[in-house]
C-alpha positions as CSV (number, residue, x, y, z in Angstrom):
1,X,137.1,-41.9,-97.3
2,X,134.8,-43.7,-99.6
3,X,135.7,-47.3,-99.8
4,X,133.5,-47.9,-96.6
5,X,130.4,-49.4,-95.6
6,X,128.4,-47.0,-97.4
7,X,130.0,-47.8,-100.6
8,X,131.0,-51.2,-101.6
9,X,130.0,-53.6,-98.7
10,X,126.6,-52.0,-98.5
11,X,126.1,-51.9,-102.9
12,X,127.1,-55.7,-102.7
13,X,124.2,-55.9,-99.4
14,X,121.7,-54.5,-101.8
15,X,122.2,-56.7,-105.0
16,X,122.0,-59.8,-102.5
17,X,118.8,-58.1,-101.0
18,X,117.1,-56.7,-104.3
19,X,117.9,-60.3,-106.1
20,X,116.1,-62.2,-103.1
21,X,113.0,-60.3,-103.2
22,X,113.0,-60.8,-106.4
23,X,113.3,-57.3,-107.9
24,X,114.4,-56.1,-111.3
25,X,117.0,-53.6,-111.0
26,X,115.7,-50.3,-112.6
27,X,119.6,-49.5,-113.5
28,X,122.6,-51.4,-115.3
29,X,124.6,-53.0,-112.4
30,X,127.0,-53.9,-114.8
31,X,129.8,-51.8,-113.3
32,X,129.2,-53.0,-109.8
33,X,130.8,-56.7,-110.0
34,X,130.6,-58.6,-107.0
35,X,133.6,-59.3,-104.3
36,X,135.4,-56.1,-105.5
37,X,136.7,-53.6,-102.5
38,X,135.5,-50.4,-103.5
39,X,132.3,-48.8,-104.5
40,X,131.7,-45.0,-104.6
41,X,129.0,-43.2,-102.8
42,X,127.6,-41.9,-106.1
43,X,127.0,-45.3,-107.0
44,X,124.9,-46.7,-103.3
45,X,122.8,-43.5,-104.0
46,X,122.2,-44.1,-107.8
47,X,121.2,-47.3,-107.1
48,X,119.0,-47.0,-104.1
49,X,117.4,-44.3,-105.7
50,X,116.1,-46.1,-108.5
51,X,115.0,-48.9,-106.6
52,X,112.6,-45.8,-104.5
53,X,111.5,-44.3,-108.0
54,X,110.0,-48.1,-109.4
55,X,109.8,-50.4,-106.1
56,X,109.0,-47.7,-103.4
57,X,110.5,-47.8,-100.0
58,X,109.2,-51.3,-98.8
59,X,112.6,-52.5,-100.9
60,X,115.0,-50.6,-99.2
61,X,113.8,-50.9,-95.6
62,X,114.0,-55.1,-96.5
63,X,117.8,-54.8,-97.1
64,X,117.8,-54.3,-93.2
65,X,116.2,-58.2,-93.4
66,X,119.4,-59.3,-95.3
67,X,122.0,-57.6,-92.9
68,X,123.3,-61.4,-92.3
69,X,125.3,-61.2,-95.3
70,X,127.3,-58.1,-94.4
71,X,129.1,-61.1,-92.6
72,X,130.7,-61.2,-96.2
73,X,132.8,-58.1,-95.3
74,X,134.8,-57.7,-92.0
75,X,133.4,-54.1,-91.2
76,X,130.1,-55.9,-91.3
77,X,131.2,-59.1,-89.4
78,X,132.2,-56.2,-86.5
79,X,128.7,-54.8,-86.4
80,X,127.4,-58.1,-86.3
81,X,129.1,-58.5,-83.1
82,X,127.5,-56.3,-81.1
83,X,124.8,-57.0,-78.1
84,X,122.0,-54.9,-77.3
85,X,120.6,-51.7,-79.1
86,X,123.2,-49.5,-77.0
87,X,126.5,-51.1,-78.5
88,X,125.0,-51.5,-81.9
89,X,124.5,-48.0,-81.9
90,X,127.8,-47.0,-80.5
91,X,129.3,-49.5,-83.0
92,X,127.9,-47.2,-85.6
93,X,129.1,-44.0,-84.4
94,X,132.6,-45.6,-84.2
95,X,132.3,-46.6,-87.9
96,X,131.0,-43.0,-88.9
97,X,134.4,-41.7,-86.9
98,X,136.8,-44.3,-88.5
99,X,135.2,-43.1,-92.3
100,X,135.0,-39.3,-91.5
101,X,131.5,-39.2,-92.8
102,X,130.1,-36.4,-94.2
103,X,126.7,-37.2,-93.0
104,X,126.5,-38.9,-89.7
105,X,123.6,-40.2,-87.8
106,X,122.8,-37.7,-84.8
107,X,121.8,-40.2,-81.1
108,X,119.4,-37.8,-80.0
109,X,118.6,-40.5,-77.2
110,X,119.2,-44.5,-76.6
111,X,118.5,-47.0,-74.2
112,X,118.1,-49.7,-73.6
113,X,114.6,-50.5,-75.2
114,X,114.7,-47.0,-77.7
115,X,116.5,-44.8,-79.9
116,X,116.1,-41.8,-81.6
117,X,118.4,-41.0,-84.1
118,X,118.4,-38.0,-86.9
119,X,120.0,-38.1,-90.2
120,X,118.8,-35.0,-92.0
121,X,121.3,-32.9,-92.8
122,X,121.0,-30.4,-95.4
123,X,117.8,-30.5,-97.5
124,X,117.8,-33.1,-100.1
125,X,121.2,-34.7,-98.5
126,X,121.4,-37.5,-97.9
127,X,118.7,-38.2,-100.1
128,X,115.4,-40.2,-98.9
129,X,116.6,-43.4,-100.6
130,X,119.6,-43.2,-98.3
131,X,117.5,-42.7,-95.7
132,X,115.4,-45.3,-96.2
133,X,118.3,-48.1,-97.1
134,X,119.8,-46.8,-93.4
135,X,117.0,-47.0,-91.5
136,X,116.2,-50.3,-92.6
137,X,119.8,-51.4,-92.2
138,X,120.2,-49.8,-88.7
139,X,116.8,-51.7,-87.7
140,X,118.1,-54.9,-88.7
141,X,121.3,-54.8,-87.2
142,X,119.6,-53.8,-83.8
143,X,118.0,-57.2,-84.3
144,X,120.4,-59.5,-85.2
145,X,122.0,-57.6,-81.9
146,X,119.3,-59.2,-79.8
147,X,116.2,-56.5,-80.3
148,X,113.2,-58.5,-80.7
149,X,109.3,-57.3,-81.4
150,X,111.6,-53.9,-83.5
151,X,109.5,-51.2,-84.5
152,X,110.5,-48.3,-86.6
153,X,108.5,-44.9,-87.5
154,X,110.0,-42.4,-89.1
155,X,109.2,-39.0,-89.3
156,X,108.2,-36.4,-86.0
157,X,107.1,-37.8,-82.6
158,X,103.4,-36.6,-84.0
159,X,102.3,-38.4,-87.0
160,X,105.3,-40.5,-87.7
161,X,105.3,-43.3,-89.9
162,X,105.4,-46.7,-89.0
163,X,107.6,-48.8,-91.4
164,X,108.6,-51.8,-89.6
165,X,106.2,-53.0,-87.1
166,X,107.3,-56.5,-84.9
167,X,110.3,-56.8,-86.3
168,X,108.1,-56.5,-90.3
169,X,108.2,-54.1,-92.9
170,X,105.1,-52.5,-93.8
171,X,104.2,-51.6,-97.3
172,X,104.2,-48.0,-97.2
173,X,103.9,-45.0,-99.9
174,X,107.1,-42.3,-99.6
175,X,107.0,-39.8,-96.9
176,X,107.6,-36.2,-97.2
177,X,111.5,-35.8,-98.1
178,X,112.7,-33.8,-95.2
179,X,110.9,-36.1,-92.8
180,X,112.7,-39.9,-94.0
181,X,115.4,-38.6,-92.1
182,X,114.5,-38.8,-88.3
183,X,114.1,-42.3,-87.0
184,X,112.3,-43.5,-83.9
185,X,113.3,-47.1,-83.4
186,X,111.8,-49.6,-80.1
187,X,112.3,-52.8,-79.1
188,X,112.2,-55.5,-76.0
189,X,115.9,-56.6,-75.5
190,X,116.4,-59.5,-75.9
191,X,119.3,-62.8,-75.7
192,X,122.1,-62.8,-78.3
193,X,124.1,-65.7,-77.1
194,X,127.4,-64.8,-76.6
195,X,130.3,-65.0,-79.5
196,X,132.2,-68.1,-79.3
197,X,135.7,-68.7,-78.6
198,X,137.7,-68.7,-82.0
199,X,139.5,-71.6,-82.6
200,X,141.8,-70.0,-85.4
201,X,144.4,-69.4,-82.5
202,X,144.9,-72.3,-80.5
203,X,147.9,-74.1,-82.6
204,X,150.0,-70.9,-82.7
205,X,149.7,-70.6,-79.3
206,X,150.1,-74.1,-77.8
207,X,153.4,-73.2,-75.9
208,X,151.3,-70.8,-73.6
209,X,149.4,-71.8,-70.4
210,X,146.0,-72.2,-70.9
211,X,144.5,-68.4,-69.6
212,X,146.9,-66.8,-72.0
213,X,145.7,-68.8,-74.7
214,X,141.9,-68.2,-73.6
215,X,142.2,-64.7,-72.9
216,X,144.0,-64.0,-76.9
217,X,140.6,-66.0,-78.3
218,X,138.7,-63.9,-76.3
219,X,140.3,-60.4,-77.4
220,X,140.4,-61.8,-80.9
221,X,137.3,-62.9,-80.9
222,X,135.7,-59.1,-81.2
223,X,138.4,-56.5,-81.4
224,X,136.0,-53.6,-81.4
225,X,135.6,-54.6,-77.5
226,X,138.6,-52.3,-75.3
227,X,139.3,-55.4,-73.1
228,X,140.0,-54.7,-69.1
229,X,141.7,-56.7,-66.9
230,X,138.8,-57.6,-64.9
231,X,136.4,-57.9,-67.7
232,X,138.5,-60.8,-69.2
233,X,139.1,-62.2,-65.9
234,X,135.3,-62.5,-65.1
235,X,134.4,-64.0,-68.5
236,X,137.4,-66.4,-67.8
237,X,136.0,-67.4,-64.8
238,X,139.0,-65.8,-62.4
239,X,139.9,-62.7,-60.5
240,X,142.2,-60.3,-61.7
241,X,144.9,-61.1,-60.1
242,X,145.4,-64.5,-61.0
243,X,144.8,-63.6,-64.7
244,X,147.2,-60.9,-64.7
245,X,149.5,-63.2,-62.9
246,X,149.3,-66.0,-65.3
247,X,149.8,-63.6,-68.5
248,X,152.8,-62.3,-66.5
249,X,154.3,-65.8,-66.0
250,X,153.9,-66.3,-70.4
251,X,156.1,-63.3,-70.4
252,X,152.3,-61.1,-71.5
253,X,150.4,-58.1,-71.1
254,X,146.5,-57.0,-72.0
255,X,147.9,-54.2,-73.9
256,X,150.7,-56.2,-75.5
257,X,148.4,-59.3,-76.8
258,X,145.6,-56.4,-78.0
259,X,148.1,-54.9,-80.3
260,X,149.8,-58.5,-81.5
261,X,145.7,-59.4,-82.4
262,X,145.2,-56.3,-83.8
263,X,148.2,-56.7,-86.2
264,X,147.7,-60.7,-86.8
265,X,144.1,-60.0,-88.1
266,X,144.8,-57.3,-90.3
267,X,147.8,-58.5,-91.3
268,X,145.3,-62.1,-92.6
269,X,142.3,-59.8,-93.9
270,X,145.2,-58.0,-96.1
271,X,146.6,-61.3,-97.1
272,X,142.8,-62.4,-98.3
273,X,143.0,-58.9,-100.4
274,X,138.9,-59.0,-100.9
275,X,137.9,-56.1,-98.3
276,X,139.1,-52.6,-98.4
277,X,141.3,-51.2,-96.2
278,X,138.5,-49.2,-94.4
279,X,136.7,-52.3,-93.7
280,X,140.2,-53.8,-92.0
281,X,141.2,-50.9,-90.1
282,X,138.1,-50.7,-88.6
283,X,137.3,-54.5,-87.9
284,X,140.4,-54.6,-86.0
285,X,139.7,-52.2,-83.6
286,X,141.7,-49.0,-84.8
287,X,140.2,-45.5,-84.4
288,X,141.2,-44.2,-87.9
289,X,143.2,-44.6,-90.8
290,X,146.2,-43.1,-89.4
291,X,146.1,-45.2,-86.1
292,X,146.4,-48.1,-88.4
293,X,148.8,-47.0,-90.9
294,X,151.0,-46.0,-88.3
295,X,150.4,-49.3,-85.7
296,X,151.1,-51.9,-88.8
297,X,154.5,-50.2,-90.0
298,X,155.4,-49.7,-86.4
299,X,154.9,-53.9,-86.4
300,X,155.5,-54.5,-89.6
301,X,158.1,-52.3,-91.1
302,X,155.3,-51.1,-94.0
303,X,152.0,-49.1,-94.5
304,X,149.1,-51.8,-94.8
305,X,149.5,-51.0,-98.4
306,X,153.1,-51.9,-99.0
307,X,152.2,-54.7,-97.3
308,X,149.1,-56.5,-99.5
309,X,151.8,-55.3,-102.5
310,X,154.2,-57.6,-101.1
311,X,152.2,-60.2,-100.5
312,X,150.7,-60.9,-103.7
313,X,152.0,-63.7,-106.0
314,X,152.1,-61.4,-109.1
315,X,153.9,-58.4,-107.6
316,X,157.9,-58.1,-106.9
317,X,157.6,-58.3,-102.9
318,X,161.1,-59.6,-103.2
């Protein structure tokens, strides 16, 4: 799959970066237009190479400073959402499963305060720009996940170098190729206050009692999270009992109102028809492609496709 993070959300994160710090792209962006859905991986590693050959590395490790605006894209918005290094990083590997992708990030170790993480692979792939866009990206994430005083050194445990320092990029010449791939990352957690409720489905719901309607915000308001009983219960403020009492009396289950948001936000995300499906699927919580090609047309009666078909204005969904 190639319509994923590393191709167009992360190509549209880079123009946004490159144009704040005020960069002259080295390469005609002409064919990379803004707000489309796909990007190929040819064209992230074109571009982030040519930014290494004029601008050095210091402008690809400040992407990572810009990682607000992958808010743009819902794949993005789902990272966002994470808390602490640990689920940022798991986050990650649950994006790199949804996209098959070739080259994914190998946790050597995490914590709570640390991470080392390896993305070598073969010699000369991924190339060092990639690296270097990553790692920058990764360590930016991790902060707006609540990592404070970040550090980053990349390279072996003796004689790394440090590239972000306090949560800063240094300015700093290339390192050897085969070393840009092996990332040491540390931080002091910190507090990321908590998401909050969404308020997006509160009318369609006002014929529930009040815990079901809390407990759908809640699941819908980060679908990457496998609800429980009692974790829902304890941010709501009751035992499981009682919540699983209430949902009963509303006719509900956990596993019932997970699917129905599931299926309601991708079902809105496809209506918008700006992100790919990659971004969707993922965003909403499925584990691949086929889990939500197969969920939606078990809900819907079509493959997500059939479905954004249907729905637009111009085509004969009739």
């Amino acid at each position: 799959m190639k319509d994923d993070l590393t191709g167009a959300a992360l190509v549209r994160l880079m123009q946004l970066s490159f144009a704040e710090q005020g960069l002259d792209l080295p390469v005609s962006t002409a064919t990379l237009k803004p707000n489309r859905p796909h990007a190929s991986l040819a064209e992230k590693a074109a571009l982030a190479e040519a930014v290494l050959a004029v601008h050095g590395p210091t402008a690809l490790l400040k992407v990572g400073q810009s990682v607000s605006r992958l808010a743009f894209d819902p794949l993005g918005a789902a990272l966002l959402a994470a808390h602490g290094g640990p689920d940022l990083i798991a986050r990650w590997r649950r994006l790199e499963r949804y996209v098959h992708t070739r080259h994914p990030i190998v946790v050597c170790s995490v914590s709570e305060t640390d991470a080392v993480l390896d993305h070598r692979g073969d010699a000369e792939d991924p190339p060092p720009a990639v690296n270097y866009l990553l790692s920058g990206l990764i360590a930016g994430l991790l902060a707006a996940a609540g990592c404070v005083d970040l550090c980053l050194t990349i390279g072996p445990e003796d004689g790394g170098l440090v590239v972000i320092e306090a949560g800063h990029v240094i300015d700093t010449p290339p390192a050897p190729a085969e070393q840009t791939g092996l990332w040491r990352l540390c931080w002091i957690p910190g507090a990321k206050p908590p998401l909050p409720l969404p308020t997006l489905c509160s009318q369609p719901h006002q014929h529930l009692g009040r815990s079901s309607r809390d407990t759908i915000a809640l699941i819908e308001s980060d679908l990457l999270v496998i609800w429980s009983l009692p974790l829902l219960a304890r941010r709501l403020g009751q035992s499981p009992r009682t919540l699983q009492r209430r949902l009963g009396n509303d006719g509900l289950s956990l596993q019932m109102l997970r699917r129905a948001s599931q299926i309601r936000h991708a079902s809105l995300l496809l209506l918008n028809g700006t992100a790919s499906l990659a971004s969707i699927g993922f965003a909403c919580g499925f584990s691949d492609a086929a889990h939500f090609t197969r969920a939606f047309r078990q809900a819907t009666g079509m493959n997500p496709t059939e479905f954004m078909t249907a729905a637009r204005p111009s085509g004969n969904g009739t």
